[in-house]
C-alpha positions in Angstrom: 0.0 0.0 0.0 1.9 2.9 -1.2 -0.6 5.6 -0.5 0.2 4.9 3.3 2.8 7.3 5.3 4.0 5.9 8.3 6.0 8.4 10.9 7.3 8.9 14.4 4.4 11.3 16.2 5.0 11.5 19.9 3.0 14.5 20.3 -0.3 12.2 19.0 -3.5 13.9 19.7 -5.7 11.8 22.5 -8.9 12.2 20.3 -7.1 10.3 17.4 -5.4 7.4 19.9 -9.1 7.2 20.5 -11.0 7.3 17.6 -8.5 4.4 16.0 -8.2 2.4 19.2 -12.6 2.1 18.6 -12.0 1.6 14.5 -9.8 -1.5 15.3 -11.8 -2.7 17.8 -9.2 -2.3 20.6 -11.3 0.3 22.1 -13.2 -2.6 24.0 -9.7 -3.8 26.3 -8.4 -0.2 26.6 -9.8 3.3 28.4 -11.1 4.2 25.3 -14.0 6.7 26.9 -10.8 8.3 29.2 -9.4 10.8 26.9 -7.3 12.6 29.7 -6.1 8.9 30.3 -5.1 8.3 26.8 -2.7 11.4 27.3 -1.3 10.0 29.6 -0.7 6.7 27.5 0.7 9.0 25.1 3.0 10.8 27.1 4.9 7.8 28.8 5.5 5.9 25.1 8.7 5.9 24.1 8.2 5.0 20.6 5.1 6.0 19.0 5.2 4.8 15.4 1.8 5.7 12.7 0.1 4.7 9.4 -1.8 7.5 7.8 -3.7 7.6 4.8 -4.6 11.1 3.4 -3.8 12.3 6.5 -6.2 9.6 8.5 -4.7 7.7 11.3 -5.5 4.3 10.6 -3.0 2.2 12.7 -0.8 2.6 16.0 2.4 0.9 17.7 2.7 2.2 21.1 5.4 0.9 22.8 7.2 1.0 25.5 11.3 0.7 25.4 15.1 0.6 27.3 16.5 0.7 23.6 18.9 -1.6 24.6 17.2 -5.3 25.9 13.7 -4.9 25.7 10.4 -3.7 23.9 6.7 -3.8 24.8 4.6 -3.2 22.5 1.5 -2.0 24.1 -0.7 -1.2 21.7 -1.1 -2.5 18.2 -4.2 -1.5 16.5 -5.1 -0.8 12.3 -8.4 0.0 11.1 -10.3 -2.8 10.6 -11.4 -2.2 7.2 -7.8 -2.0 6.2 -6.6 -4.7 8.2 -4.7 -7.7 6.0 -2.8 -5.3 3.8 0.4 -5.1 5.6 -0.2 -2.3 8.0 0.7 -4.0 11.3 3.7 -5.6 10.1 4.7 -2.4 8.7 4.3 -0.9 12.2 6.2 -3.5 13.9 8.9 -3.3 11.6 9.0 0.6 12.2 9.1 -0.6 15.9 11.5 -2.6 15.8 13.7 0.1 13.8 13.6 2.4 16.1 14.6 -0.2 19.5 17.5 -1.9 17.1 18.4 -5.9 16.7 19.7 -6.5 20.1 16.2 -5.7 21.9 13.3 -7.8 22.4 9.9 -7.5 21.1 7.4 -8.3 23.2 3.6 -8.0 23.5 0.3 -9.2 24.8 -2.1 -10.4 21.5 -5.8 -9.4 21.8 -8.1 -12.8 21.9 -8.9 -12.3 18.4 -5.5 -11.3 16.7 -3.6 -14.4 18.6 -3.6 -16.3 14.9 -2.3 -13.1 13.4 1.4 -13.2 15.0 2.8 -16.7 14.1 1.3 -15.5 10.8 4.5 -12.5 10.8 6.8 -14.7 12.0 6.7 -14.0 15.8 6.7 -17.0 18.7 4.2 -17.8 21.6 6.1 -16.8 24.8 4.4 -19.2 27.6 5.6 -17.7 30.8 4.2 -14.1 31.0 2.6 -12.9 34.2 0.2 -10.0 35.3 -0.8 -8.4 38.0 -4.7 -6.9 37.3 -4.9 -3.5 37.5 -6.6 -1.4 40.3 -9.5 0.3 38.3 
C-alpha cells in the first residue's frame, strides 16, 4: 500500500489514539472513553510509530522501550477495514527500527489477533505474568 505514510508522532493527539483504538476494535480492552487517560498513555510511550492515509490515522504501535534489551509493544491497532494489507507488520517493523536488533519484542495479543502473529513470524512466549490493574 503505497498511499500509506507511516511516521514517528510523539506528540499524537488523545482524540485520534481514541477514535482508531474504537476503529480497530481495541477500544473494548483499553480506556477508550478516558481521553485525559489516553494522554497520559501517550505521554509515557517511548516510541510512538503511525500509518496515515490522506492524513487519516489508521493504525498505531505504542510501545514502551530501554532501547537496549527490551520492547513492549502496548498497543497494536489498524483500522479494521484496512486490516490484511500489511499495515501491522509495517508498524512492527518501524518498531522494531527504532529499538535496534539486540532488543526484544514483546507484547500481549488481543483474543482475536492471537492467529495473526505466528502468521508474521513471531513465537508464543508461555511464561508471561500480570498483576490486574486497580481500576
Amino acid at each position: 500500500m503505497s498511499d500509506i505514510l507511516y511516521g514517528l508522532e510523539p506528540d499524537l493527539a488523545a482524540a485520534e489514539f481514541q477514535d482508531i483504538l474504537r476503529r480497530s476494535t481495541l477500544a473494548e480492552r483499553r480506556p477508550a472513553d478516558d481521553l485525559a487517560r489516553l494522554d497520559a498513555m501517550l505521554r509515557s510511550a517511548d516510541i510512538v510509530v503511525t500509518a496515515r492515509q490522506d492524513g487519516r490515522l489508521i493504525g498505531i504501535a505504542r510501545s514502551l522501550s530501554d532501547f537496549s534489551y527490551c520492547c513492549y509493544l502496548s498497543d497494536l491497532c489498524v483500522d479494521a477495514a484496512l486490516q490484511k494489507r500489511g499495515i501491522g507488520r509495517t508498524l512492527i517493523a518501524r518498531t522494531q527500527a527504532e529499538t535496534g536488533p539486540r532488543c526484544l519484542l514483546l507484547l500481549l495479543a488481543a483474543p482475536a489477533a492471537v492467529g495473526y502473529y505466528p502468521h508474521i513470524g513471531m513465537r508464543p512466549h508461555g511464561s508471561a505474568w500480570v498483576i490486574d490493574r486497580q481500576e
